[in-house]
N, C-alpha and C positions, 0 to 999 in steps of 0.2 A: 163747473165741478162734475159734471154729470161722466166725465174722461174718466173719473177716477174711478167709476163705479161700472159703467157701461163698455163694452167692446165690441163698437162696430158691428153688428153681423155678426157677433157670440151669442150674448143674452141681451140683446136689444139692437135699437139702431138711432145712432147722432140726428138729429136735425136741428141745422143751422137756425141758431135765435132769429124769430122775426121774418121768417122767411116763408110767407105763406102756401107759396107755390112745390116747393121743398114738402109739404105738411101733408098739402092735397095729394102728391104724387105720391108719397109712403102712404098716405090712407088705402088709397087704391088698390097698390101694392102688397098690402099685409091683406083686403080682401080677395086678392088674388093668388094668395102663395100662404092659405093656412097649414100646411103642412109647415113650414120654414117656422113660423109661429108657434106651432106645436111643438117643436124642437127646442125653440128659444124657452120656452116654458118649461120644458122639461130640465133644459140646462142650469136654469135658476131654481129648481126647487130643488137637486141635487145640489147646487153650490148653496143653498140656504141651510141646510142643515146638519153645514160647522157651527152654524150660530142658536144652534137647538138647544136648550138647556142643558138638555143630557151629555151635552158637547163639552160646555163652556164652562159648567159649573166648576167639575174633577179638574181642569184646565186654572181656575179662578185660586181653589182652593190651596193648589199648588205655591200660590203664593199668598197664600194665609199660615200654612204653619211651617 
């Protein structure tokens, strides 16, 4: 399920279940290329806060009255 939440190379990166060598080699990878990391992190706290209360409430209420 992780497809439904994660985009490649947007705000994270897939790795194949159970696939150790897959794991090792993005460990590496993300020690190697903090910059790309910094960005992914930036990209998810910007997409996180649609879900901020201040967001969701006014949003929620709409379908209360």
């Amino acid at each position: 399920m992780n497809t439904e939440i994660i985009v490649d190379g947007v705000n994270g990166y897939i790795i194949p279940p159970n696939d150790l060598e897959a794991l090792i080699k993005m460990m590496f990878w993300v020690m190697e290329n903090p910059d790309k990391i910094e960005k992914i992190g930036k990209t998810n706290r910007e997409k996180s806060r649609r879900y901020h209360i201040d967001t969701v409430w006014p949003e929620l209420m709409n379908y209360v009255i």
